[in-house]
C-alpha distance (Angstrom), angle and dihedral (degrees) to the residues before:
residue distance angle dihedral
X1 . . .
X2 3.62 . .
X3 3.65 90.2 .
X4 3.63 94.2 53.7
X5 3.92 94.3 42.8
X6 3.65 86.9 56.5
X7 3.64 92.1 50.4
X8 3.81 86.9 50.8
X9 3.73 96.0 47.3
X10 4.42 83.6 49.6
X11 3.70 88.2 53.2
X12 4.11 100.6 46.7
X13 3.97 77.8 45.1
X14 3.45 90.8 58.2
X15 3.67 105.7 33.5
X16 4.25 85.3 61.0
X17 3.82 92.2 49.2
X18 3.75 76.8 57.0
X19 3.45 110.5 43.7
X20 4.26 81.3 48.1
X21 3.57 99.6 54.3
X22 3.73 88.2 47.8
X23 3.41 91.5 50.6
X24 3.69 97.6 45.3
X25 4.15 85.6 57.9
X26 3.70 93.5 49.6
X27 3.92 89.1 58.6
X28 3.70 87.1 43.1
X29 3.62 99.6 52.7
X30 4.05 91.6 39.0
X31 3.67 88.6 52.4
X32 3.83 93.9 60.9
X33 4.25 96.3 29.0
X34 4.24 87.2 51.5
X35 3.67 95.4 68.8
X36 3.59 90.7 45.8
X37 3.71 100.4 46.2
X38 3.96 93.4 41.0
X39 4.36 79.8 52.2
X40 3.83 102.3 51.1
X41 3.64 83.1 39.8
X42 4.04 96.1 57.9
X43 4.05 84.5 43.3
X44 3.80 92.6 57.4
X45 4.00 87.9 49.6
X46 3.21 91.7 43.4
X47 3.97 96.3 56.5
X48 3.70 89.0 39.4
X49 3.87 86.2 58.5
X50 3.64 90.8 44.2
X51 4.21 94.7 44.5
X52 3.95 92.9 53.1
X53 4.18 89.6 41.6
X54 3.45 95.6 57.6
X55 4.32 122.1 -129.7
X56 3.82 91.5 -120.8
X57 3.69 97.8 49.4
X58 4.00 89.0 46.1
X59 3.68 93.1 42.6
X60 3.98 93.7 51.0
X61 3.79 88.9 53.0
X62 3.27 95.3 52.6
X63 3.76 93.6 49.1
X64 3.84 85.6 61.3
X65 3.89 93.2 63.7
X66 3.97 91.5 53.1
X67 3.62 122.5 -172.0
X68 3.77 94.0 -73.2
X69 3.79 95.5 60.3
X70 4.25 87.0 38.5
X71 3.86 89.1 64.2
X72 3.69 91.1 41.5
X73 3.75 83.2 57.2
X74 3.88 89.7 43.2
X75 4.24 89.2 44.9
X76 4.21 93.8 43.7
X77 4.55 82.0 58.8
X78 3.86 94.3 46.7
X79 3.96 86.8 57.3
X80 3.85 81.6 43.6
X81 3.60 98.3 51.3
X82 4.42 88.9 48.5
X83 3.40 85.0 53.3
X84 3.52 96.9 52.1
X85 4.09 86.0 44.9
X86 3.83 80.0 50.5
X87 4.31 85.1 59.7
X88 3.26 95.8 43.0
X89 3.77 89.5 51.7
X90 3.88 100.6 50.5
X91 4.27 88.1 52.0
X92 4.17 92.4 43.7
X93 3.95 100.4 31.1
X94 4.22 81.3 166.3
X95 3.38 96.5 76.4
X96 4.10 126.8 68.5
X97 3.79 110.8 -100.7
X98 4.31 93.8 -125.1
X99 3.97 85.9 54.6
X100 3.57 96.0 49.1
X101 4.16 90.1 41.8
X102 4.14 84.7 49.0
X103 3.39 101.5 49.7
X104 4.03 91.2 39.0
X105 3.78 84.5 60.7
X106 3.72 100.0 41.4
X107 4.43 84.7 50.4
X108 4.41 86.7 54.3
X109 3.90 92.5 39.7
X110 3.49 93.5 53.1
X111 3.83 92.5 45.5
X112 3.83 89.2 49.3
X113 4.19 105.9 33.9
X114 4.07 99.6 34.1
X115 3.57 127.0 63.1
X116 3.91 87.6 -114.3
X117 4.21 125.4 125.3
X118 3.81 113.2 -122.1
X119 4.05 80.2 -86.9
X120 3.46 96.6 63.9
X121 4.15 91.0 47.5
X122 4.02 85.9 55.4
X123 4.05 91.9 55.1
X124 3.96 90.2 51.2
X125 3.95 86.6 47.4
X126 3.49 94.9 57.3
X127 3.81 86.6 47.2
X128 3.92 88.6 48.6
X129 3.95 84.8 47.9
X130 4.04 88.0 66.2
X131 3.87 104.6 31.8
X132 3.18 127.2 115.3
X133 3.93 131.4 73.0
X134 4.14 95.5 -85.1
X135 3.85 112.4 23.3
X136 3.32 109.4 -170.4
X137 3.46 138.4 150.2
X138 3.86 125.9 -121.0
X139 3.65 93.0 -93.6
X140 3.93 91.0 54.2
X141 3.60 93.7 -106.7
X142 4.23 114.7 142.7
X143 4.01 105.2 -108.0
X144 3.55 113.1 -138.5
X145 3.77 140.7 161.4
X146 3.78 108.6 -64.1
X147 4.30 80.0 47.2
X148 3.76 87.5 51.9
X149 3.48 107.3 40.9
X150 4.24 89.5 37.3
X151 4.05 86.6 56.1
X152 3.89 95.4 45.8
X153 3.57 98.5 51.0
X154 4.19 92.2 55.6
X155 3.43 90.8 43.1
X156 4.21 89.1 56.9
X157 3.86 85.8 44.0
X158 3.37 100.7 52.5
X159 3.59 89.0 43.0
X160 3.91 95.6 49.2
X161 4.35 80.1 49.7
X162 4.08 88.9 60.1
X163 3.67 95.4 37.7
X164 4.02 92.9 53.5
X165 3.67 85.0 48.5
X166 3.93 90.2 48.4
X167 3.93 94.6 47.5
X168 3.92 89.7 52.4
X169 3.77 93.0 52.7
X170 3.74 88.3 51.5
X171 3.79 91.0 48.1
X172 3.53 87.9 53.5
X173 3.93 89.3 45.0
X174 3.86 90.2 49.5
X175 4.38 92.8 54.4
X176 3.21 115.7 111.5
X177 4.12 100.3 23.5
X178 4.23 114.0 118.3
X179 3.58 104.4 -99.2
X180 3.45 108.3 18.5
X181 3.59 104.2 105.3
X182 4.14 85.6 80.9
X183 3.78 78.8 69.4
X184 4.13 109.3 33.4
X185 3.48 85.9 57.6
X186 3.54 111.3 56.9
X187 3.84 91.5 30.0
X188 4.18 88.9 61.0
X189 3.92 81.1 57.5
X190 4.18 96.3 45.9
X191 3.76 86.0 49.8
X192 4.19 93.5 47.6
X193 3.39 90.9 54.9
X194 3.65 100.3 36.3
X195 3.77 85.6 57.5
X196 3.37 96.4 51.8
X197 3.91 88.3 46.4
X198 4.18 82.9 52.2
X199 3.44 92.1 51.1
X200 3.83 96.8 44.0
X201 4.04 90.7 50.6
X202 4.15 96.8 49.7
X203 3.74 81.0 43.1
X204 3.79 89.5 58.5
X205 4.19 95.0 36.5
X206 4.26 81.9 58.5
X207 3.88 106.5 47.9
X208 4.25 103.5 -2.9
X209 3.80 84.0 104.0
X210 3.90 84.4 120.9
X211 4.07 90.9 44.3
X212 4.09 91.3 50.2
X213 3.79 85.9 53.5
X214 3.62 98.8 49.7
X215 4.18 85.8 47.1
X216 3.30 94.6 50.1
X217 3.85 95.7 46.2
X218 3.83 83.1 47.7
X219 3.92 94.8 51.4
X220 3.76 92.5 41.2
X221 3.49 88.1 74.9
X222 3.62 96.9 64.3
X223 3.63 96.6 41.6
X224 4.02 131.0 74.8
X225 3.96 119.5 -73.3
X226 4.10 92.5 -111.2
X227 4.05 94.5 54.4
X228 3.26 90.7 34.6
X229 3.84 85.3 78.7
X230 3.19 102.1 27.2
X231 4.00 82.1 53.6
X232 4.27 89.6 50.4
X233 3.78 97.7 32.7
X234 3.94 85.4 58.8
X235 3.31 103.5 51.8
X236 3.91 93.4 97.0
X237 3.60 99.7 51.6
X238 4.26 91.7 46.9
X239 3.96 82.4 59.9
X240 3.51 91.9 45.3
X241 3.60 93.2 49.0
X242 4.05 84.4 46.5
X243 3.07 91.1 57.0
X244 3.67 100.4 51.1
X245 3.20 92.0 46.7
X246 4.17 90.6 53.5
X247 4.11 84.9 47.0
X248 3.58 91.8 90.5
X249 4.22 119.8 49.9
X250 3.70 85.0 171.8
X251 4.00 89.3 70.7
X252 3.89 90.2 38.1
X253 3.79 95.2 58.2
X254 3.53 93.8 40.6
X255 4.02 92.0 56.0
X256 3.38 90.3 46.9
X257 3.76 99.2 46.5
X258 3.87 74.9 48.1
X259 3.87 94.6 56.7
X260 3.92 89.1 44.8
X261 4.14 93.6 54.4
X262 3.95 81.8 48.1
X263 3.83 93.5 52.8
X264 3.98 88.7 48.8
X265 3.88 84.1 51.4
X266 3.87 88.8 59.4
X267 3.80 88.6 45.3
X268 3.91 81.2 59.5
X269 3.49 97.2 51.5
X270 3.79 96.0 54.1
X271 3.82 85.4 49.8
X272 3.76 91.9 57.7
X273 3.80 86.2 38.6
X274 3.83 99.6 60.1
X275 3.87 91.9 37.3
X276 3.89 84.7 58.4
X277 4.28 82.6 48.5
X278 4.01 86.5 60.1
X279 4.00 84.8 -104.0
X280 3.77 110.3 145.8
X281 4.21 98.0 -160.3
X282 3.76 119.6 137.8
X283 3.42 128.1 -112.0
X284 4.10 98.2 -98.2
X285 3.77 88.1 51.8
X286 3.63 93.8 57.6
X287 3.65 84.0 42.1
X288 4.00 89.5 57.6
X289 3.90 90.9 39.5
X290 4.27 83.6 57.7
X291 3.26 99.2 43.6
X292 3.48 97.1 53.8
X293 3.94 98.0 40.3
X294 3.42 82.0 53.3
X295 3.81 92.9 58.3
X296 4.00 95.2 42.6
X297 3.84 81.3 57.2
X298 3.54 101.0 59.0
X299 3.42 90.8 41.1
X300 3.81 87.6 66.9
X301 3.74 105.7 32.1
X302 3.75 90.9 135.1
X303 4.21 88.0 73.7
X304 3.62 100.6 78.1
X305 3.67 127.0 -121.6
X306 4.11 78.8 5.9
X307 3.80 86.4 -95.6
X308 3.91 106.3 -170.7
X309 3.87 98.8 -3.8
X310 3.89 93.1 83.0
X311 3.69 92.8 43.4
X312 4.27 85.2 48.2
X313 3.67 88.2 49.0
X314 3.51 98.5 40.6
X315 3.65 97.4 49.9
X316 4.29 89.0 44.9
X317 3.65 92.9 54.7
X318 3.75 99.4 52.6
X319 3.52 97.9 49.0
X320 4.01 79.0 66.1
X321 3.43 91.5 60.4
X322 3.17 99.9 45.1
X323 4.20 93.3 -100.5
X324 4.25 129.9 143.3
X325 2.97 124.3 -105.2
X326 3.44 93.8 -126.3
X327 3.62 94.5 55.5
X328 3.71 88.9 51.3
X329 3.77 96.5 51.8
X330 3.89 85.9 40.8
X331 3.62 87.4 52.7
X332 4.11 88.0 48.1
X333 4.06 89.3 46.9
X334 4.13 88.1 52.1
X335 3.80 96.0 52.5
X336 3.88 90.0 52.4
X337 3.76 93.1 37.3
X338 4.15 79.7 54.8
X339 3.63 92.4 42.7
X340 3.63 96.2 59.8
X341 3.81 106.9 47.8
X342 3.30 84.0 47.6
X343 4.09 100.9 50.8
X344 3.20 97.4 30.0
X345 3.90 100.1 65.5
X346 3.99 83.4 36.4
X347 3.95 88.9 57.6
X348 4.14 95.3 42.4
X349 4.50 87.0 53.6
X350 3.85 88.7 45.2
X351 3.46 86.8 53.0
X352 3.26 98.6 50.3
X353 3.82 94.6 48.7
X354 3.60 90.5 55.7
X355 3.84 92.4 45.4
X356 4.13 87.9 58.4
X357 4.30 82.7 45.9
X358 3.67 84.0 64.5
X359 2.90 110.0 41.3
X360 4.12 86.6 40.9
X361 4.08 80.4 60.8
X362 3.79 97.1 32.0
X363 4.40 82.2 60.1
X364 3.80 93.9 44.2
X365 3.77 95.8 52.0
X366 3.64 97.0 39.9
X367 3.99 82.8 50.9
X368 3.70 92.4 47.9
X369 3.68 93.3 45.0
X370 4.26 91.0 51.5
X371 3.72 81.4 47.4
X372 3.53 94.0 62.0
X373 3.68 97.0 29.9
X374 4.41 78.8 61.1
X375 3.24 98.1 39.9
X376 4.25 92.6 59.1
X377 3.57 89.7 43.0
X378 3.93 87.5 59.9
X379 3.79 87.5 43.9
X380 3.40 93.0 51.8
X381 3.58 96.7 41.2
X382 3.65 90.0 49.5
X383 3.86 95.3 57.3
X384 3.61 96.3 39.6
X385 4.27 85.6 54.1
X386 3.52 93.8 43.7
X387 4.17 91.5 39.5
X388 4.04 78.9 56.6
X389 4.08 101.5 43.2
X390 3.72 83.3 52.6
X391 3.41 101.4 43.0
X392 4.22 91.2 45.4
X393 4.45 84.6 41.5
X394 4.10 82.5 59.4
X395 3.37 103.4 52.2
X396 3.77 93.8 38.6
X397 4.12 80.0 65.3
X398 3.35 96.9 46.1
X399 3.57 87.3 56.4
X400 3.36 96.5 41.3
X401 4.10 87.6 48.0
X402 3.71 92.5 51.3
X403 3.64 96.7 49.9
X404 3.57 93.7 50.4
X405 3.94 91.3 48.8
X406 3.99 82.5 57.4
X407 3.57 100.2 44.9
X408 4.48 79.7 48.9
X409 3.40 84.5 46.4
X410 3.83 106.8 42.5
X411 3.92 127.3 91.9
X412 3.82 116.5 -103.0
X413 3.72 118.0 -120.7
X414 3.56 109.6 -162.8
């Protein structure tokens, strides 16, 4: 009996290694088939959108916005995107204002240009945070990861505070309309539990020291040995730089009320946008369309680049007020078209930035390692020299003992 319990307890043993490893390569495979499900699946909404629109119809509205009124469009964002360097400014006053601005552009390009989810666009901003050949902060002090990753993460909170702020102005804005109760409703409920999510994450960024550790021990395993600890060893100073950060709610309100003046700028933009579509809607209602867009986005920030959703949503929302759907996919086609010649020039400089880094680095260690290749040589040169002065020094005494044993030894002639 004992024998067989044993080989009972070795085969329940066994059957759970099994039933983990197969679950580990589930996750595994779902984490890299998700993005590309979620991506063919925003293309096939995206044609359907497109198919019932019509080309022609799209294509004529377009023509009625002309290049002139395009870079307008493209002009009204760059203020947009200062002012959103402005935000990020007011929350992380450490950190030069054209570094923040840079690396607040180089976190929406990638979201927009690459086929990343608004995830992947927060990785390459923290990247963007710390490029350049020298990053420093005002202060002088050498910015690295816990800096980066500490002054990202407030700028997205404060930016989630003004957008939940935003989205319940345009809720308000959208009461009353035919039709829009399909959308009040379940956009209350999005912004319940993305306030609760809100609250839980500053919670965390304020006393989740204990939580960061156990992540980054958990990560660590997955990464290479060297940031491994630099990952764990630096654990302690990213809270502390939390922390710091978290010290003053004065700064924190004033980013996001920052972030929220921003959003309303965007609202603006899609005002002057459908006017330039031939669609006479008031400000407030292009407020309401925004706001709500907005809200259908981050709803479905796992699709990347939002491919299909903000068409969907854009289309939804002007039939509410009254809008085409051609204008509304026209509208969709201009934000992207805006999007890209703005990211993609954004994406080329950062890459080029982090090219010179490289090659910066590349120089210093290939320096360092002719340095030390030098520096053996002389060692070894050194001791073979003074190995040889020795060796030539103790014969020269033997010599010089032996001779003077003969002369001792010899018999004087006088």
């Amino acid at each position: 009996m004992a024998f067989g319990g044993k080989r009972l307890q070795d085969w329940n043993i066994g059957e759970l290694c099994v039933r983990a490893c197969c679950k580990r390569h589930v996750t595994k495979t779902l984490k890299k088939t998700l993005p590309i499900i979620l991506s063919l699946l925003g293309v096939a909404l995206f044609t359907f959108i497109a198919a019932k629109a019509g080309i022609h119809p799209v294509m004529e509205a377009l023509g009625k916005v002309g290049v002139g009124g395009f870079f307008l469009l493209v002009l009204a964002q760059l203020i947009i995107d200062i002012g959103l360097g402005i935000a990020w400014k007011a929350s992380v006053p450490q950190i030069g204002f054209l570094r923040l601005t840079g690396a607040r552009l180089v976190r929406d390009a990638a979201g927009a240009c690459l086929p990343f989810s608004q995830l992947g666009g927060m990785v390459l901003g923290v990247r963007a945070t710390l490029a350049g050949r020298s990053a420093q902060a005002l202060d002088g002090e050498d910015l690295h990861w816990p800096e980066g990753v500490a002054s990202n993460l407030v700028d997205i909170t404060t930016e989630v505070l003004g957008q939940i702020a935003f989205i319940l102005v345009a809720i308000l804005c959208l009461v009353g309309h035919q039709g829009a109760a399909r959308f009040i409703w379940p956009l209350m409920g999005g912004m319940v539990l993305l306030s609760l999510g809100i609250a839980g994450f500053i919670w965390t960024q304020h006393r989740g020291g204990s939580m960061i550790r156990k992540a980054a021990m958990f990560f660590g395993r997955h990464i290479a040995a060297d940031w491994r600890e630099s990952l764990i060893g630096n654990t302690d100073i990213f809270q502390a730089r939390l922390e710091s950060l978290w010290s003053r709610p004065d700064r924190i309100m004033m980013g996001a009320l920052s972030h929220f003046i921003c959003w309303v700028g965007g609202a603006a933009a899609t005002w002057i946008a459908l006017t330039l579509l031939g669609a006479h809607v008031g400000f407030l209602s292009a407020l309401a369309i925004e706001g709500v867009v907005c809200g259908i986005m981050s709803a479905g920030f796992l699709v990347p680049a939002a491919l299909g959703v903000q068409e969907a949503a854009y289309v939804a929302l002007g039939l509410i007020f009254g809008i085409d759907s051609q204008i509304s996919l026209s509208l969709s086609l201009l934000r992207r078209g805006r999007d890209i010649l703005i990211g993609i020039p954004v994406l080329l400089g950062w890459q080029l930035v982090e090219m010179s880094r490289l090659r910066k680095e590349s120089g210093r260690a290939t320096s360092s390692r002719d340095k030390t290749v030098t520096s053996v040589l002389k060692k070894t040169t050194t001791s073979v020299m003074s190995g040889s002065s020795k060796k030539d020094g103790s014969s020269s005494r033997d010599t010089e003992e032996k001779d003077d044993a003969a002369f001792a030894t010899a018999p004087r002639i006088l």
